[in-house]
C-alpha positions in Angstrom: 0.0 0.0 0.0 1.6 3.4 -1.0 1.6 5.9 1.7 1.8 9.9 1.7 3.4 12.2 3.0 1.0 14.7 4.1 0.9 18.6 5.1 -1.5 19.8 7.0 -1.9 23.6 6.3 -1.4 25.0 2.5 -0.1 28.5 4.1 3.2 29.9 3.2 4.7 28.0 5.5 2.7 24.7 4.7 3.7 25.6 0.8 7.8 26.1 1.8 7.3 22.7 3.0 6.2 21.4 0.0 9.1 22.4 -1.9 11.4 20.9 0.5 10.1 17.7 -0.1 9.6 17.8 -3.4 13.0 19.1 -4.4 14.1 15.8 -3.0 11.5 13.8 -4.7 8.8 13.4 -2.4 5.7 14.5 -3.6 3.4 15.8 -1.0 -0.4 15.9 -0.3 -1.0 19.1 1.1 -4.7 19.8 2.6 -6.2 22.7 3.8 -9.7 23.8 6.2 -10.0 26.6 4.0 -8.7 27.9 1.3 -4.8 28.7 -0.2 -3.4 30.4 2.3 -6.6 31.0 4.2 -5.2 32.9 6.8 -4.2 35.8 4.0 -7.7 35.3 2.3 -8.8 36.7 5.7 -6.8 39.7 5.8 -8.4 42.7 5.3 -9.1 43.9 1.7 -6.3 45.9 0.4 -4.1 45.3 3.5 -0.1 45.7 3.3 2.2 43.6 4.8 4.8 45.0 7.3 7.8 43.3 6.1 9.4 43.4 2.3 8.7 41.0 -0.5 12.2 39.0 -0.5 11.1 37.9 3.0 7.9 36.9 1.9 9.0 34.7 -0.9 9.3 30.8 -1.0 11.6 28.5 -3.2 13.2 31.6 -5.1 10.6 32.9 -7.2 10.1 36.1 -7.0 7.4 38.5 -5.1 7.2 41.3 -7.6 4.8 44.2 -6.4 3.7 47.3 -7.0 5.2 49.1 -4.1 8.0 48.7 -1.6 5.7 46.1 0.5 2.9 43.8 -1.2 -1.0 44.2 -0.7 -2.9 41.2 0.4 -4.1 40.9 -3.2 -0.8 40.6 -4.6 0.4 38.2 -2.1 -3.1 35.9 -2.6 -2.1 35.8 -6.2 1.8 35.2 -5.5 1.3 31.9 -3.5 -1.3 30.3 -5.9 1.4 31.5 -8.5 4.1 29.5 -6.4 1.6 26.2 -5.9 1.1 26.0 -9.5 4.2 26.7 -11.1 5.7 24.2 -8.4 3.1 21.8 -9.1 1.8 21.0 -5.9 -1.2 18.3 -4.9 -3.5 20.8 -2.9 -7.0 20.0 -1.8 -8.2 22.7 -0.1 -11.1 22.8 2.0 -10.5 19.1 3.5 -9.6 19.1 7.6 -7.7 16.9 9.7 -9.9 15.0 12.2 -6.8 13.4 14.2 -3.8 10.8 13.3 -3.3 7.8 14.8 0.2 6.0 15.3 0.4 1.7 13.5 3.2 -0.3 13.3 3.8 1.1 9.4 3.1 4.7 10.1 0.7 7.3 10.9 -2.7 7.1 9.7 -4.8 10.6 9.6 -8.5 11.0 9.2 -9.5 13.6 7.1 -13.1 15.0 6.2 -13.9 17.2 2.6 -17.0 18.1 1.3 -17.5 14.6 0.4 -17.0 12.5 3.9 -14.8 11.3 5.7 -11.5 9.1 5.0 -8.6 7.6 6.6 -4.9 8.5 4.6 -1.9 5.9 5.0 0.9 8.0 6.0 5.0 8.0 6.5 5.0 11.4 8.2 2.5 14.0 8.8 3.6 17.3 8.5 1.5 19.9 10.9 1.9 23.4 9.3 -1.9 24.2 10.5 -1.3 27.9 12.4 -3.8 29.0 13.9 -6.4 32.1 12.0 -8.9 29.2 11.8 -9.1 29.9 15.8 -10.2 32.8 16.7 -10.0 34.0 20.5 -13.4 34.4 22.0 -14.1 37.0 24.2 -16.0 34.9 26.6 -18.7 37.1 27.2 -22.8 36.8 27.3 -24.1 37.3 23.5 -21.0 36.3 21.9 -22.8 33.9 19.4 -25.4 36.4 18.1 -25.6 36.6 14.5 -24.5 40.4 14.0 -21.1 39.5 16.3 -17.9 38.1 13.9 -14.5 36.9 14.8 -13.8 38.4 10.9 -13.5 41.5 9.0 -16.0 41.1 6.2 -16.0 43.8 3.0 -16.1 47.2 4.6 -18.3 48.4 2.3 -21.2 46.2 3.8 -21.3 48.5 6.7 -21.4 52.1 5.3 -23.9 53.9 7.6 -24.0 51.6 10.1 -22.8 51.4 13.7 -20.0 49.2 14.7 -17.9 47.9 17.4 -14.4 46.4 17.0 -12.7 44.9 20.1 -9.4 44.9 20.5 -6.0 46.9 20.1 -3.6 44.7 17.5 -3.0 45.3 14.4 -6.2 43.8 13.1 -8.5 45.7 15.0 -6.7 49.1 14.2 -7.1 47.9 10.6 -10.6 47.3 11.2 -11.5 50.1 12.3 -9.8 52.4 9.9 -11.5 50.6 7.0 -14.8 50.8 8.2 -14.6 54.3 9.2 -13.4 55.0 5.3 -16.2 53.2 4.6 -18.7 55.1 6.4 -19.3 53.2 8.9 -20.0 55.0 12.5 -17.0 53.2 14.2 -16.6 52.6 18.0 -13.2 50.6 19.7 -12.6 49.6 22.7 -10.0 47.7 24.0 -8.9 46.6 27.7 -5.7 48.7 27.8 -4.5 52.2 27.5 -3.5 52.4 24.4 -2.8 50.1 21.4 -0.7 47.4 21.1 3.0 48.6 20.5 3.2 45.8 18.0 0.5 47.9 15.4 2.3 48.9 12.1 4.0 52.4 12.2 1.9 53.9 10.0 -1.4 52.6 11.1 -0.8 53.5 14.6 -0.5 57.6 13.9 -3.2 57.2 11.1 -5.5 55.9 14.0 -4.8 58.0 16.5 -5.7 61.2 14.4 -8.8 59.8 13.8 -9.7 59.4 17.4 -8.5 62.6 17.9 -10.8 64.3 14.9 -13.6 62.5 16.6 -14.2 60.6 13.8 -14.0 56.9 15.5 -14.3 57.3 19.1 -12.5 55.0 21.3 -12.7 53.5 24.7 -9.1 52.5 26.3 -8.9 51.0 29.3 -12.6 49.2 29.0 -13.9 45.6 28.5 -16.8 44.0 27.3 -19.5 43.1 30.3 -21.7 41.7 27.8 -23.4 42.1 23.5 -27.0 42.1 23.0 -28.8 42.6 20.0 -28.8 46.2 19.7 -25.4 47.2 21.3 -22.4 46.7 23.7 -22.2 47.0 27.3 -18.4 47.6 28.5 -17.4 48.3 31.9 -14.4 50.1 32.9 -12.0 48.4 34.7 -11.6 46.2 37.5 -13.0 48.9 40.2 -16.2 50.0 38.2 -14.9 53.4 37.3 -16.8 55.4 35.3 -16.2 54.4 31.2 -15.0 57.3 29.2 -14.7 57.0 25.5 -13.0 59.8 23.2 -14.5 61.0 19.8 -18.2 61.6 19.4 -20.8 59.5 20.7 -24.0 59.0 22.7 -23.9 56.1 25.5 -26.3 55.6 28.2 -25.7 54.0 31.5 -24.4 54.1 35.3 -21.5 55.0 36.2 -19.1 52.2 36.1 -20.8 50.8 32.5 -22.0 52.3 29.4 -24.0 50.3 26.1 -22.5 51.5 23.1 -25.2 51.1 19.9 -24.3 48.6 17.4 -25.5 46.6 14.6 -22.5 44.6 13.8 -19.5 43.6 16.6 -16.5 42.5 15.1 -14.5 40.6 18.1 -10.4 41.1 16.6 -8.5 40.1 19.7 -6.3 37.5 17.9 -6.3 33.3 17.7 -5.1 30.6 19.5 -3.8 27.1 18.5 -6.0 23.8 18.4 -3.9 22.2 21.0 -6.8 19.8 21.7 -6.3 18.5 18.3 -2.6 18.1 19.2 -3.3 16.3 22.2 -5.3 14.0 20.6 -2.7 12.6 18.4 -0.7 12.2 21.3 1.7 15.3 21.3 3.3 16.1 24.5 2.5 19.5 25.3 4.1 21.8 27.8 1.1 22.9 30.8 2.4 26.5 31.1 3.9 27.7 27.3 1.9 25.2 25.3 5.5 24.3 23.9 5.2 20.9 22.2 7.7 18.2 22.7 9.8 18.2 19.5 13.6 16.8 18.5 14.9 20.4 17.4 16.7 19.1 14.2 14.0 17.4 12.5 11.0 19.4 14.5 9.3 15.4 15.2 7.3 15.5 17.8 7.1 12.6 20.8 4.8 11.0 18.2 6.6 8.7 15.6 6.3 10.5 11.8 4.4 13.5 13.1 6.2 16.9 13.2 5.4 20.2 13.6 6.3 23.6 11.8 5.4 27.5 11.9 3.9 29.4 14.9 2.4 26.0 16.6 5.8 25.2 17.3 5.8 28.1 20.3 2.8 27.1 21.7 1.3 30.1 22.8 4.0 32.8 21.9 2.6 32.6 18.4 4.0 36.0 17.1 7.5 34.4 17.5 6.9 32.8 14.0 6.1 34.4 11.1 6.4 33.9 7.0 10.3 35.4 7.4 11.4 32.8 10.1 9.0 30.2 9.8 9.3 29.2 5.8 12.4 27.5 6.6 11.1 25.0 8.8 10.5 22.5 6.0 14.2 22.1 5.2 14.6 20.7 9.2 11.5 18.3 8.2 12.9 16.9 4.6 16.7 17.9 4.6 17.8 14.4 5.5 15.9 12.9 2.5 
């Protein structure tokens, strides 16, 4: 019986992996939840990446882009680019269930649009990240239909009134776009200010707009609670009165405040499906999350499973990105 080698996670990183296996003749099955590169696919529209092109490129072909750092757009069409020309097996939209260790090998059960099947494996390659988990807030009314973990099209919400939670990059994103979209935009997030980590020229570009009065913000707030028509934060730990910047019309006591809104976009980042490592058998650290891995080949305490990218950190995941991360392939397949 012939048996694959599989890669769970057509990302950049799953991709890299890819070409290190098949530049020494392995040809891999490479399956994805979602689509090529679904974590970019979820970026919002028009977005631009931090870092330069060079570092976003795998197997030397070339990122070419219109500026001095690519769009979302251009890096969506410069990874289906790479899986074609390299002529990877991808089957998108088919998710790993769980693996289980034989004699011969790992065997992983997988589910696509057409059922459910079992694949014969030598290795399994986890490259699965972790923007197919999004971080709940844990609050009453999280599941109502109007609250997403996702920015949609901006354009969808011109004239109405949103909330974004959160203070990363995405939610300063988020916000911005709606507000250029018309959108009456409200953020609040639990600290003082954003996070340090927001691009350097988002940060000022969303500051002035709190400022102008255009999006109005509330630092230092959480979430009590969403209902249907709005968004009840509280202020602090101690109940002090909630005070938001920019222009806007709350009603409450004095320690909470409901905010009117007809969409809540929840952007306050992911977290890894350790559950689904755990059930394969991966030893994982209690405190970091840190798996159990031989540092060389990045094999995990289970025979022929291995792990690559951000899910290699455990719950530091901004320690791996495209830059660092696309090399962890040539660890996997460089003694083949």
């Amino acid at each position: 019986m012939s048996r694959e080698t599989l890669i769970v996670g057509a990302g950049p990183i799953g991709l890299a992996c890819a070409i290190s296996a098949r530049r020494r003749g392995i040809d891999p099955l490479v399956i994805d939840a979602g689509a090529v590169v679904h974590s970019i696919v979820g970026y919002p529209i028009g977005m631009t990446f931090f870092t330069t092109p060079d570092l976003l490129e795998l197997g030397g072909h070339p990122l070419v882009c219109s500026g001095q750092k690519p769009t979302r757009e251009e890096a969506l069409k410069y990874y289906r680019g790479v899986a074609r020309t390299e002529k990877l097996r991808v089957r998108t939209y088919t998710r790993l269930l769980g693996v289980r260790s034989t004699a011969t090998g790992p065997v992983a059960w997988i589910r696509d649009e057409h059922g459910e099947s079992e694949v014969a494996c030598d290795r399994v390659v986890l490259a699965t990240g972790y923007f197919h988990r999004p971080r709940p807030l844990g609050v009453a009314g999280e599941d109502l239909p109007h609250v997403h973990h996702y920015l949609d099209e901006p354009h969808r919400h011109w004239g109405r009134s949103v909330v974004v939670v959160g203070g990363g990059n995405s939610a300063a994103e988020a916000a911005l776009e709606l507000f250029r979209a018309g959108a009456g935009v409200t953020l609040v997030h639990r600290r003082a200010e954003v996070k340090r980590t927001v691009k350097y020229w988002v940060r000022p570009d969303l500051q002035n707009r709190i400022a102008a009065g255009e999006i109005t913000a509330y630092m230092d707030t959480t979430v009590e609670r969403i209902e249907r028509d709005g968004v009840v934060l509280r202020r602090g730990d101690d109940g002090s009165p909630v005070r938001g910047s920019g222009n806007s019309s709350p009603r409450g006591d004095a320690g909470h405040v409901k905010v009117a809104a007809d969409r809540v976009f929840v952007l306050i980042g992911f977290r890894p499906d350790q559950d689904l490592y755990r059930g394969i058998g991966i030893e994982l650290d209690p405190e970091s999350g840190v798996p159990e891995l031989n540092p060389e080949t990045l094999e995990t305490n289970v025979p022929g499973v291995h792990m690559v990218g951000s899910i290699t950190r455990g719950f530091s995941l901004s320690d791996v990105f495209i830059e660092n991360g696309r090399f962890d392939g040539e660890k996997v397949f460089g003694g083949f």
